[in-house]
Biopython code that builds the backbone (N, CA, C, O; Angstrom):
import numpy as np
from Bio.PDB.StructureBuilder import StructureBuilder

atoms = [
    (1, "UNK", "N", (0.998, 10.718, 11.446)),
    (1, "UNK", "CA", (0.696, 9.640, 10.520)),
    (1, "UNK", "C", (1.663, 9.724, 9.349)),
    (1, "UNK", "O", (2.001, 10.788, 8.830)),
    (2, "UNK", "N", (2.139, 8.352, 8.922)),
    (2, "UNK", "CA", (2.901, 8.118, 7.853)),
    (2, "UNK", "C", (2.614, 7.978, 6.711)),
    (2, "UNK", "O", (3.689, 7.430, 6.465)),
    (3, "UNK", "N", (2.021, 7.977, 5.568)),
    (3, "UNK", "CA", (1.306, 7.223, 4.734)),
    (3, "UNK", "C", (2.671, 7.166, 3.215)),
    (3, "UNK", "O", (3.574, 7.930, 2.875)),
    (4, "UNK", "N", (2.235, 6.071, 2.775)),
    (4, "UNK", "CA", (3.107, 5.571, 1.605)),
    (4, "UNK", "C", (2.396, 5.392, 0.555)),
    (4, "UNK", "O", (1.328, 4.792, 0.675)),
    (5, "UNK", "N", (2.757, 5.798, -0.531)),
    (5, "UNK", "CA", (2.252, 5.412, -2.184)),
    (5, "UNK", "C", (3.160, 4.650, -2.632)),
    (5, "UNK", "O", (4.272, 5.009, -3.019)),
    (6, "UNK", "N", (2.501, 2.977, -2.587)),
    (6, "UNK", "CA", (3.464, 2.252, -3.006)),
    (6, "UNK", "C", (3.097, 1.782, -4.854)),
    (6, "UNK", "O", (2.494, 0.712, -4.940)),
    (7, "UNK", "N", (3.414, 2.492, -6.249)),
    (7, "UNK", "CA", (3.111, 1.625, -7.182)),
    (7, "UNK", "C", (3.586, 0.596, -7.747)),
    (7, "UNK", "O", (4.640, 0.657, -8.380)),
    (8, "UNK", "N", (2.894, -0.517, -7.613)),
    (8, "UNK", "CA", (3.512, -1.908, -8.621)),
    (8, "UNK", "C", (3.179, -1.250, -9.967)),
    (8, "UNK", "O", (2.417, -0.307, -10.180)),
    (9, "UNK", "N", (3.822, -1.866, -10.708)),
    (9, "UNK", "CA", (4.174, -1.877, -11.987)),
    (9, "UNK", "C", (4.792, -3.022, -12.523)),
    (9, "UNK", "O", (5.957, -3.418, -12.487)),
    (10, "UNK", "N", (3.366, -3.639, -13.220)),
    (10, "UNK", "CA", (3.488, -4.920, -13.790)),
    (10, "UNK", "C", (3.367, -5.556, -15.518)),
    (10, "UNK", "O", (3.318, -4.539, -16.209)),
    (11, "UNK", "N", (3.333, -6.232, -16.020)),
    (11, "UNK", "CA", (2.571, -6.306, -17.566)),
    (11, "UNK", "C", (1.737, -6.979, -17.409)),
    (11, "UNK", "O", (1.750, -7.529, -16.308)),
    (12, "UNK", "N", (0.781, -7.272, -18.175)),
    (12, "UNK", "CA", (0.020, -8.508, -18.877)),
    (12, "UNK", "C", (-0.668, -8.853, -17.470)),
    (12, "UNK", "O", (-0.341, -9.946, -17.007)),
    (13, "UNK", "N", (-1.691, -7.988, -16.623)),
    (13, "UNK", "CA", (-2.465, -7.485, -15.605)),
    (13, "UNK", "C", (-1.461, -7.934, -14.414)),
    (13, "UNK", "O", (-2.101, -8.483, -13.517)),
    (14, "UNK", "N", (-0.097, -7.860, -14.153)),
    (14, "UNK", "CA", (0.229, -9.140, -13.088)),
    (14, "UNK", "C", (0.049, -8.172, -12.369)),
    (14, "UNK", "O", (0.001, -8.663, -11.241)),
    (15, "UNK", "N", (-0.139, -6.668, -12.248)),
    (15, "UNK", "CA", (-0.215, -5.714, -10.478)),
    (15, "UNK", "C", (-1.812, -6.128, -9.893)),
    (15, "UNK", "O", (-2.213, -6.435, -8.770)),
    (16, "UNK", "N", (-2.516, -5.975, -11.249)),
    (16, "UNK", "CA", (-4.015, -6.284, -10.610)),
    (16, "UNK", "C", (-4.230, -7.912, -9.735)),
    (16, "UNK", "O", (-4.851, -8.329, -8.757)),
    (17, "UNK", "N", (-3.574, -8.296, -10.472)),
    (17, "UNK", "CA", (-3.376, -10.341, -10.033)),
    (17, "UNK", "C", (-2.370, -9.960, -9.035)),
    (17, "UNK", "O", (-3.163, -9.558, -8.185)),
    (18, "UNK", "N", (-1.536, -9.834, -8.650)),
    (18, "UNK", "CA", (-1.078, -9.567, -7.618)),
    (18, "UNK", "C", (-1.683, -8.719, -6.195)),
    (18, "UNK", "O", (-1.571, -8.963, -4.993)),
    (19, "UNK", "N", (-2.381, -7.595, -6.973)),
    (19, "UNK", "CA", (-3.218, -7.058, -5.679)),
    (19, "UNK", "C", (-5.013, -7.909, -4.835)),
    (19, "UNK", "O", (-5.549, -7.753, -3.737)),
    (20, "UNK", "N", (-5.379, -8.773, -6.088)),
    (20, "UNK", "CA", (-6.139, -9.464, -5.815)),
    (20, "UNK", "C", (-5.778, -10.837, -5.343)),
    (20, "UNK", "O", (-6.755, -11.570, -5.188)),
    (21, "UNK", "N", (-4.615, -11.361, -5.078)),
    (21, "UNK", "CA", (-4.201, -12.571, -4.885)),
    (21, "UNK", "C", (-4.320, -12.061, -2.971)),
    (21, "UNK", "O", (-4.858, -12.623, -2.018)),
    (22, "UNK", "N", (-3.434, -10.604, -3.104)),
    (22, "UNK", "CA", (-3.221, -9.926, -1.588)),
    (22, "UNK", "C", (-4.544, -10.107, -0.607)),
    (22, "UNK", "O", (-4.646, -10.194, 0.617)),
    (23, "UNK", "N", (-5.188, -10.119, -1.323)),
    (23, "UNK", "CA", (-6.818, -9.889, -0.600)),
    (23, "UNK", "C", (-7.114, -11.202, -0.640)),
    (23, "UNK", "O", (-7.064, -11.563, 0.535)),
    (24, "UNK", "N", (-7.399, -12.140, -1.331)),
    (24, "UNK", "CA", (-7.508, -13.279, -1.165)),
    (24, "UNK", "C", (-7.380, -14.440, -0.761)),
    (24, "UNK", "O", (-8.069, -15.454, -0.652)),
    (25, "UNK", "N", (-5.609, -13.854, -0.403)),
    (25, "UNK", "CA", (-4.769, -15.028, 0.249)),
    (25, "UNK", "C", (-5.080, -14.513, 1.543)),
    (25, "UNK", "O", (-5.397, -15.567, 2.094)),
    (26, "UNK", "N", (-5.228, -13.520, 2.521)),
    (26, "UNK", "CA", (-5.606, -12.811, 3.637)),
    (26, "UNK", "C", (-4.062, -11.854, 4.140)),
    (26, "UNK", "O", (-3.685, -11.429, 5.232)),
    (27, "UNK", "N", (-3.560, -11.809, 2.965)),
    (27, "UNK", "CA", (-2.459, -10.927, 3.531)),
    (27, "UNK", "C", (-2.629, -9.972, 3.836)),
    (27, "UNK", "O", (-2.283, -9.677, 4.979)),
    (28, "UNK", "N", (-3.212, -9.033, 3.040)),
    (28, "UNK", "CA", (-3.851, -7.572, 2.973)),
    (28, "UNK", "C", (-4.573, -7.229, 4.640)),
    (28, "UNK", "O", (-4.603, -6.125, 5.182)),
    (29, "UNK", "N", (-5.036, -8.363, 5.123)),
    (29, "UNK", "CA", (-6.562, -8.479, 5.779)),
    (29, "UNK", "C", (-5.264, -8.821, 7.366)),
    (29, "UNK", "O", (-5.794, -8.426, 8.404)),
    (30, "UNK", "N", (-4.447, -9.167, 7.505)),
    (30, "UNK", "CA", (-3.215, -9.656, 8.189)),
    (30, "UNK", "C", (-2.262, -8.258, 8.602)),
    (30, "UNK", "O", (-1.836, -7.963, 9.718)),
    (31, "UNK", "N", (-2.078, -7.482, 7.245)),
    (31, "UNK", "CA", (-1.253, -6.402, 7.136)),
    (31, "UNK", "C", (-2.250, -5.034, 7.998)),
    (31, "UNK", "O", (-1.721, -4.227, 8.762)),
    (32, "UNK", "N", (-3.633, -5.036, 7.678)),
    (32, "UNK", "CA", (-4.353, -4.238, 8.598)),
    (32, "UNK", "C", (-4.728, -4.464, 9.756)),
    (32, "UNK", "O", (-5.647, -3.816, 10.258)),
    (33, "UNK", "N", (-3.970, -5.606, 10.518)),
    (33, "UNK", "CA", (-4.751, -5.759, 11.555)),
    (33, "UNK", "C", (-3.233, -5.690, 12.394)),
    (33, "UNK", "O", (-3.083, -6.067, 13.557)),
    (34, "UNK", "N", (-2.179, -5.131, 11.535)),
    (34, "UNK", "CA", (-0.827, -5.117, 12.278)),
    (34, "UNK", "C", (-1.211, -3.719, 13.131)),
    (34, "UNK", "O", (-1.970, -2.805, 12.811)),
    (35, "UNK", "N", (-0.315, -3.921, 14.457)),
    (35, "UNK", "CA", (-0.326, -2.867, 15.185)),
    (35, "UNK", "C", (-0.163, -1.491, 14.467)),
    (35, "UNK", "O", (0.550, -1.261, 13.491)),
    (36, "UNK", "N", (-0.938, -0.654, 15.121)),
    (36, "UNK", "CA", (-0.262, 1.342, 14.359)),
    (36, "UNK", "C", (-0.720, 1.198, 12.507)),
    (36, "UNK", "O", (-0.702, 2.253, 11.874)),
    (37, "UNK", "N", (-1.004, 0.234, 11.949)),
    (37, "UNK", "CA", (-1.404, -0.033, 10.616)),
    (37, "UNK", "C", (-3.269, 1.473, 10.170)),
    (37, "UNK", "O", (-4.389, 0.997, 9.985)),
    (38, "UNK", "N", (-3.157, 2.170, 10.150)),
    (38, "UNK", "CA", (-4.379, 3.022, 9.698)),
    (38, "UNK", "C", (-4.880, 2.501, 8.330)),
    (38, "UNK", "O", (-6.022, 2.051, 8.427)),
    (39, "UNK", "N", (-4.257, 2.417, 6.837)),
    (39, "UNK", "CA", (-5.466, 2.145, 5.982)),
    (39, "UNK", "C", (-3.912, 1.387, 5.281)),
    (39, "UNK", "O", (-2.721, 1.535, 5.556)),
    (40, "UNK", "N", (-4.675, 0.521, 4.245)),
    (40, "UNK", "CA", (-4.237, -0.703, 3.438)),
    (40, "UNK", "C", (-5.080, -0.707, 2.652)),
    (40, "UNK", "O", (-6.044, -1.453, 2.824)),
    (41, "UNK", "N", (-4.980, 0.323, 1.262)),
    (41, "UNK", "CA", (-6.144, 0.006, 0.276)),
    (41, "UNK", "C", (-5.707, -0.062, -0.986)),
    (41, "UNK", "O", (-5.007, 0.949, -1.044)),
    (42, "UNK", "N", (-5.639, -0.644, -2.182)),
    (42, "UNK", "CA", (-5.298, -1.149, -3.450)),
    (42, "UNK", "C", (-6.535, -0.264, -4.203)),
    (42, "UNK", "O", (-7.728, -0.241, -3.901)),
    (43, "UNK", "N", (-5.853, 0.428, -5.247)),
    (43, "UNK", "CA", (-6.439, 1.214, -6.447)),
    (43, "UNK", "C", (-5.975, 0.891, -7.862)),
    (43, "UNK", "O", (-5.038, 0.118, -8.063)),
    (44, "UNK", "N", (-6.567, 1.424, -8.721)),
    (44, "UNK", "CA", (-6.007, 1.184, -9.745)),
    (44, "UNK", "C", (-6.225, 2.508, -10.727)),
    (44, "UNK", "O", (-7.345, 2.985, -10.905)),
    (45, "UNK", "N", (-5.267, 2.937, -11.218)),
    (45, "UNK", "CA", (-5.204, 4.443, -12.106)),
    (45, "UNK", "C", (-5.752, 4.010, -13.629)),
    (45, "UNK", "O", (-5.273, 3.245, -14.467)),
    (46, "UNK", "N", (-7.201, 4.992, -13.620)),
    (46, "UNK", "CA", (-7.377, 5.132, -14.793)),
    (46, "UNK", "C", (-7.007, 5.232, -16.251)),
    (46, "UNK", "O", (-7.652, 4.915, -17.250)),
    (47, "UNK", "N", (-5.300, 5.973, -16.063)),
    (47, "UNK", "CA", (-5.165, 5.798, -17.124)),
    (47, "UNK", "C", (-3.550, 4.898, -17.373)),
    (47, "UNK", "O", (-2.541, 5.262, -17.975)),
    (48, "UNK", "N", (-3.862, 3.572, -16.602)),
    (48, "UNK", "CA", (-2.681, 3.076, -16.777)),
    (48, "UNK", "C", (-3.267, 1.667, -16.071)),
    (48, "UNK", "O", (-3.116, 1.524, -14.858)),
    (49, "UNK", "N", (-3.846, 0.777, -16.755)),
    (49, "UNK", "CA", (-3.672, -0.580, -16.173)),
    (49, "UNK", "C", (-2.911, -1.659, -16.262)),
    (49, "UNK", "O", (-3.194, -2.852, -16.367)),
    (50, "UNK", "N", (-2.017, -1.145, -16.212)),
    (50, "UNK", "CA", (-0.550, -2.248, -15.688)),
    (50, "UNK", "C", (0.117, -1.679, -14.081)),
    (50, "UNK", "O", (1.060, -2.043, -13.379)),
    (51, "UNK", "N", (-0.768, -0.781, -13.992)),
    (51, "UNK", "CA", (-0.087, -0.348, -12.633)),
    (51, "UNK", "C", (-1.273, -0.241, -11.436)),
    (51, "UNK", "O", (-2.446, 0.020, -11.704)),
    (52, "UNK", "N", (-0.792, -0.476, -10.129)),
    (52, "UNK", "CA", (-1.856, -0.578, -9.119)),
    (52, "UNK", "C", (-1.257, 0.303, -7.997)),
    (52, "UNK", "O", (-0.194, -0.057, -7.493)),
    (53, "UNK", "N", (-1.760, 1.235, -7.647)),
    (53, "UNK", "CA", (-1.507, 2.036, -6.534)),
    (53, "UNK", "C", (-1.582, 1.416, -5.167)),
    (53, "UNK", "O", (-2.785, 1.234, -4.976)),
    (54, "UNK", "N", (-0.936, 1.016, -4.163)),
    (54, "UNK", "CA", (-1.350, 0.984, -2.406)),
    (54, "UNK", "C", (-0.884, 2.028, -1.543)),
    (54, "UNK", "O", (0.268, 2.421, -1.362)),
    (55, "UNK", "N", (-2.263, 2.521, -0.899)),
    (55, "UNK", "CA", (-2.317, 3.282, 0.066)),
    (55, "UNK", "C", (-1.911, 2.969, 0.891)),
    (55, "UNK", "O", (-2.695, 2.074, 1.207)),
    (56, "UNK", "N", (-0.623, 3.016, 2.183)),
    (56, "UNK", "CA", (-0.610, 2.766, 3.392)),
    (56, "UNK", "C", (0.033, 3.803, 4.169)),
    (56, "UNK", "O", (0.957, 4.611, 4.082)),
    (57, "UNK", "N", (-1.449, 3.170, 5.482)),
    (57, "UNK", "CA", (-0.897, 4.422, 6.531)),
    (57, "UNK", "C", (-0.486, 3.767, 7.509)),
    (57, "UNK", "O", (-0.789, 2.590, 7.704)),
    (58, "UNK", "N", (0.578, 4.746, 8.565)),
    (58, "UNK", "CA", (0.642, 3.880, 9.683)),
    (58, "UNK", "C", (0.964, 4.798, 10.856)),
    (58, "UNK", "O", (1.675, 5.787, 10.680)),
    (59, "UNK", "N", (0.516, 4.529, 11.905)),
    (59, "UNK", "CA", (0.428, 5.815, 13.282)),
    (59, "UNK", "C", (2.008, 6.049, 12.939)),
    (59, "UNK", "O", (2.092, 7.149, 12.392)),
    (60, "UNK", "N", (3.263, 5.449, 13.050)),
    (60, "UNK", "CA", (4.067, 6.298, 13.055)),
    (60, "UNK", "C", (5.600, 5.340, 12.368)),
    (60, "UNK", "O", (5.486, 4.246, 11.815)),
    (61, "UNK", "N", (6.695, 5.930, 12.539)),
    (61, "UNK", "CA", (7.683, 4.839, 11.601)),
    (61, "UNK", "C", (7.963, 3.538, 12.838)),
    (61, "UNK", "O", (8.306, 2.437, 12.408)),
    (62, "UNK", "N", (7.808, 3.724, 14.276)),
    (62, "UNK", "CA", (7.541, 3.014, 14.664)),
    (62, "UNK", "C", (6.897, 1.442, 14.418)),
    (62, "UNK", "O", (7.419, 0.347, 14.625)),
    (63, "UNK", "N", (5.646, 1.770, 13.931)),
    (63, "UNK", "CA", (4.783, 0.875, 13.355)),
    (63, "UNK", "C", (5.402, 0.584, 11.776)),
    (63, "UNK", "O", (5.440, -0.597, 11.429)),
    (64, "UNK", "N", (5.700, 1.228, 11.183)),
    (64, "UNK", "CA", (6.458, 0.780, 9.804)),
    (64, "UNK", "C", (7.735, 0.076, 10.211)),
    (64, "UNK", "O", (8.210, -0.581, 9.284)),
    (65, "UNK", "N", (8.369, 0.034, 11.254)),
    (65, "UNK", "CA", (9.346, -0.786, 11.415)),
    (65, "UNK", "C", (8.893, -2.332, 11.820)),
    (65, "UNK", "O", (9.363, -3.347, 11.305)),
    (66, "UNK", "N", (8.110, -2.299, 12.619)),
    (66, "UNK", "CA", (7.784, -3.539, 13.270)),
    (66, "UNK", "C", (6.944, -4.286, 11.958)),
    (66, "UNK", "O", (6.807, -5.504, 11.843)),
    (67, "UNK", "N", (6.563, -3.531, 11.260)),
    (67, "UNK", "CA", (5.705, -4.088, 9.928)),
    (67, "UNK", "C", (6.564, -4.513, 9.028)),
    (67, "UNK", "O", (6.320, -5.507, 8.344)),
    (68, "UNK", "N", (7.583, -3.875, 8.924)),
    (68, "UNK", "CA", (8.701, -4.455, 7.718)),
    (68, "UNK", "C", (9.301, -5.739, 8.237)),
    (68, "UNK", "O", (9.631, -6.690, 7.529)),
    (69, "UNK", "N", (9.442, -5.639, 9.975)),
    (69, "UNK", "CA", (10.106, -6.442, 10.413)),
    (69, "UNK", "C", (9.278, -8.037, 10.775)),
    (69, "UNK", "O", (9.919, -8.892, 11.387)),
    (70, "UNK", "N", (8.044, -8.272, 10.399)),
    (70, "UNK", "CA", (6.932, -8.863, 10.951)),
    (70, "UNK", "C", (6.895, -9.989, 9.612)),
    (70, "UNK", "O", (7.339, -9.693, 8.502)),
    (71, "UNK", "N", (6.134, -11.646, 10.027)),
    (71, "UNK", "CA", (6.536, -12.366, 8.730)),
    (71, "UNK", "C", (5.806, -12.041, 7.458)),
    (71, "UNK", "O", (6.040, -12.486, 6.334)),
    (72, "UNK", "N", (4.718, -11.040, 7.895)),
    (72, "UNK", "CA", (4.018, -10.848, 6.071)),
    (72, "UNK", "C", (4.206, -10.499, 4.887)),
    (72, "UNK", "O", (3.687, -10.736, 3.797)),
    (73, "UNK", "N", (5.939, -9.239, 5.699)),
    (73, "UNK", "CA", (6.797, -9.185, 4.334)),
    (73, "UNK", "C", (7.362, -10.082, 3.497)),
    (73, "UNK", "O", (7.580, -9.675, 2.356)),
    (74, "UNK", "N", (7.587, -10.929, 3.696)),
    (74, "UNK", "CA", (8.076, -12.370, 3.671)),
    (74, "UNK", "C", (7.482, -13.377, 2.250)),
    (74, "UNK", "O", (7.872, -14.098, 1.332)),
    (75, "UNK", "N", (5.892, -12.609, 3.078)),
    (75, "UNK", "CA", (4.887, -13.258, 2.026)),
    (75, "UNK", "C", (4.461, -12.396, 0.917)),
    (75, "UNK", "O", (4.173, -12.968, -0.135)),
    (76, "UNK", "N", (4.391, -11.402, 0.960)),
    (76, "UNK", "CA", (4.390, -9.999, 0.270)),
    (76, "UNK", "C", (5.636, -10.545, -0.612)),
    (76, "UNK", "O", (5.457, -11.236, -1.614)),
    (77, "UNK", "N", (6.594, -10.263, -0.259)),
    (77, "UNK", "CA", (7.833, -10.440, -0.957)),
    (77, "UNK", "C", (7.862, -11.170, -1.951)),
    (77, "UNK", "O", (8.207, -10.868, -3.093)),
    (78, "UNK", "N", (7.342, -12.598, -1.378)),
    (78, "UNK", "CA", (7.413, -13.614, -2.501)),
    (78, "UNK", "C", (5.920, -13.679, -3.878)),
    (78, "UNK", "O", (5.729, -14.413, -4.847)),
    (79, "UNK", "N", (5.256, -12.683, -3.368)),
    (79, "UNK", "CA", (4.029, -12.534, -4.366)),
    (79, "UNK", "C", (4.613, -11.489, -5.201)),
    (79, "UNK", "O", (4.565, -11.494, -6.431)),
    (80, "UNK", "N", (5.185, -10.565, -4.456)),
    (80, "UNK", "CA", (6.166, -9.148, -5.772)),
    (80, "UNK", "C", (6.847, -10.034, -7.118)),
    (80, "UNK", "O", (6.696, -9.810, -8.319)),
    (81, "UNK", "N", (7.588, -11.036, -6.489)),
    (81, "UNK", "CA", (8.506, -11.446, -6.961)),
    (81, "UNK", "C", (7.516, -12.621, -8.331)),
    (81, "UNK", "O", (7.662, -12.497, -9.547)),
    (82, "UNK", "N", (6.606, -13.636, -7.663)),
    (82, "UNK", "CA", (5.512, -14.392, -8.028)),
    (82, "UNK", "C", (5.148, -13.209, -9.695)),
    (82, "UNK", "O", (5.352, -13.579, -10.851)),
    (83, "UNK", "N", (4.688, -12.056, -9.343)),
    (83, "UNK", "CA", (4.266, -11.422, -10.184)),
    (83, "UNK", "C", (5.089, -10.393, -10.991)),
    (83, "UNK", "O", (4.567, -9.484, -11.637)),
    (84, "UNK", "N", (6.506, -10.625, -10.896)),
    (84, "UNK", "CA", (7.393, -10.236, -11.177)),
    (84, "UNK", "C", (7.225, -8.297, -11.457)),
    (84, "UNK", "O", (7.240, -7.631, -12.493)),
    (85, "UNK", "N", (7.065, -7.888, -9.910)),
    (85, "UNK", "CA", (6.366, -6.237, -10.108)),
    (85, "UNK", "C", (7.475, -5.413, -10.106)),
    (85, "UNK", "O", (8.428, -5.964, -9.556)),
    (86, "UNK", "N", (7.767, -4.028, -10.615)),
    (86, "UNK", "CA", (8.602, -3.335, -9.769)),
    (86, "UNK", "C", (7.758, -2.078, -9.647)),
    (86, "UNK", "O", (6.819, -1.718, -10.358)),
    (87, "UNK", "N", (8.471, -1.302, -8.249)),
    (87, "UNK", "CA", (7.710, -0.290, -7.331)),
    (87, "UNK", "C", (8.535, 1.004, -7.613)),
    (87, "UNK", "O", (9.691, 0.952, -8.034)),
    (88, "UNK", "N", (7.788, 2.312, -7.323)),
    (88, "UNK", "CA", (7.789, 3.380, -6.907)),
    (88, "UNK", "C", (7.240, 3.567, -6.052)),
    (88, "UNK", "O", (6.097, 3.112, -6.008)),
    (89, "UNK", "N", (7.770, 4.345, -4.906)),
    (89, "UNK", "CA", (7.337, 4.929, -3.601)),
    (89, "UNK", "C", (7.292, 6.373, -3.621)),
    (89, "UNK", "O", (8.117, 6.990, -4.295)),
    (90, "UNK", "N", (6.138, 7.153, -2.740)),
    (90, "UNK", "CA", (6.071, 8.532, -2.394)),
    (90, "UNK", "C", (6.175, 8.341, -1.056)),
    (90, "UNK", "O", (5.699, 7.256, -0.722)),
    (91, "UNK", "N", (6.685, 9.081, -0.029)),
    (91, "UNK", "CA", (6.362, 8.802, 1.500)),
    (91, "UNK", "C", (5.866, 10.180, 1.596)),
    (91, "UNK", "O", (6.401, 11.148, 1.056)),
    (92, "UNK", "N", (4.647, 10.208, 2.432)),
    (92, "UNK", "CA", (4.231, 11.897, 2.756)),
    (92, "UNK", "C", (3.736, 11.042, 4.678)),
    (92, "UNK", "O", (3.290, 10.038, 5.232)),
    (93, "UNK", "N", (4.379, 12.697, 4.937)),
    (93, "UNK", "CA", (4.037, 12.811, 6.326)),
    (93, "UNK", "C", (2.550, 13.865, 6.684)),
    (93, "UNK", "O", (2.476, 15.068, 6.433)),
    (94, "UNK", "N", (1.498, 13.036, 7.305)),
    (94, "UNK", "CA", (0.214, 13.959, 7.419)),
    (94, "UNK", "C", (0.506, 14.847, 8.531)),
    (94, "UNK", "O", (0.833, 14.453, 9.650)),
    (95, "UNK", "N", (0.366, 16.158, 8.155)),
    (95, "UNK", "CA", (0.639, 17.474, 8.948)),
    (95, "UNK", "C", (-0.939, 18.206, 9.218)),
    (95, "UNK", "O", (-1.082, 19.225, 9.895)),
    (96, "UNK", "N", (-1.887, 17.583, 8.652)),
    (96, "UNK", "CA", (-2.687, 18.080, 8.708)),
    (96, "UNK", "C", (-3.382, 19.041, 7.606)),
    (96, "UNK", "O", (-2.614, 19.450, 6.735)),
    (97, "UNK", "N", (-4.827, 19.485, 7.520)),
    (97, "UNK", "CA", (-5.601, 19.879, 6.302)),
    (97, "UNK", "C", (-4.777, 21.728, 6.573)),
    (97, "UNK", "O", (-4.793, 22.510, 5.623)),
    (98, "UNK", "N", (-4.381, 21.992, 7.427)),
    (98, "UNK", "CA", (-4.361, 23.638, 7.933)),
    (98, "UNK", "C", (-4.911, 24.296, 6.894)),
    (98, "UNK", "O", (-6.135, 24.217, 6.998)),
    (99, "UNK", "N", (-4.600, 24.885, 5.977)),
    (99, "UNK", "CA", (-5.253, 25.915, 5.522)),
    (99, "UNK", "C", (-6.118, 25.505, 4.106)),
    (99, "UNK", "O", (-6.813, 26.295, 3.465)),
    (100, "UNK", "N", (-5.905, 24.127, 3.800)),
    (100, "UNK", "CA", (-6.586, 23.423, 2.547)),
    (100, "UNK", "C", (-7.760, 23.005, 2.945)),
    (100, "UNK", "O", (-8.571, 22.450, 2.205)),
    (101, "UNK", "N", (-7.970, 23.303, 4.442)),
    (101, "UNK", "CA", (-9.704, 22.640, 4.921)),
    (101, "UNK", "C", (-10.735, 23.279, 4.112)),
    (101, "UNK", "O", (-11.615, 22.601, 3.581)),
    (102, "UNK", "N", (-10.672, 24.610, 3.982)),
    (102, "UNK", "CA", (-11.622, 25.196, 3.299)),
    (102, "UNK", "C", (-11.835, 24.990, 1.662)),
    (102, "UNK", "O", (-12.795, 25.389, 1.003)),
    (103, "UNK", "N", (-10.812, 24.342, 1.248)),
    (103, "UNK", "CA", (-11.422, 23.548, -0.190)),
    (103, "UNK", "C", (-12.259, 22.015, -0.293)),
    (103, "UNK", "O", (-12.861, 21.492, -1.231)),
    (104, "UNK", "N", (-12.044, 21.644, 0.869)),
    (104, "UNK", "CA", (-12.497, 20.600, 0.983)),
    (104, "UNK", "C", (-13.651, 20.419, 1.464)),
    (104, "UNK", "O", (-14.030, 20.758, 2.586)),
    (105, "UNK", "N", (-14.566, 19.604, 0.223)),
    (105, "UNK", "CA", (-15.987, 19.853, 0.700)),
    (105, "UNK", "C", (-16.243, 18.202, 1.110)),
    (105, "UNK", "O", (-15.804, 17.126, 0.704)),
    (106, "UNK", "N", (-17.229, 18.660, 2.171)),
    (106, "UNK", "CA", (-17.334, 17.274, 3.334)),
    (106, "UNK", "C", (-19.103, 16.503, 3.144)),
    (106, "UNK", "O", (-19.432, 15.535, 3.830)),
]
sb = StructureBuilder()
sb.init_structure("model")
sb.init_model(0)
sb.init_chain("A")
sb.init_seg("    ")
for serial, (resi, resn, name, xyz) in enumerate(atoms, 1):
    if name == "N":
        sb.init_residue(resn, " ", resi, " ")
    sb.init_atom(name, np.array(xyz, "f"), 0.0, 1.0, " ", f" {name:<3s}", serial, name[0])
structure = sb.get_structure()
């Protein structure tokens, strides 16, 4: 599994209006139902609301290719732009809990 930390970073709420437009317009709801797609979820950091975190996972870069390559970027694109955002990315590859299972209470 692939997963991405994508943050917008907007002013004057445009990441939150932008992440709620995502859900509304059915992009979000479009983007999870893409093949190899695992989670598509919008947060927002406590101590910073001009910025909105998205979670995405995806079975493999496989599936991140065909997703970049698919028309929702398209529409995505033009809402970044709509809300005039700019991003930071983390990419982490899931290897698994191995030896951090035991902090983790279930």
């Amino acid at each position: 599994m692939i997963t991405v930390h994508l943050f917008y970073h907007g002013a004057k709420g445009a990441a939150r209006a932008f992440a709620e437009e995502m859900e509304s317009s059915g992009i979000a709801d479009a983007i999870r139902a893409e093949e190899g797609n695992l989670r598509y979820r919008y947060f927002q950091p406590l101590d910073d609301p001009e910025t909105v975190l998205l979670i995405d996972s995806w079975r493999d870069q496989a599936a991140i290719d065909a997703h970049h390559a698919s028309p929702m970027m398209a529409k995505l694109s033009a809402l970044r732009e709509k809300y005039d955002l700019h991003m930071t990315v983390e990419r982490l590859v899931d290897e698994g809990t191995g030896t951090d299972e035991r902090f983790i209470r279930k």
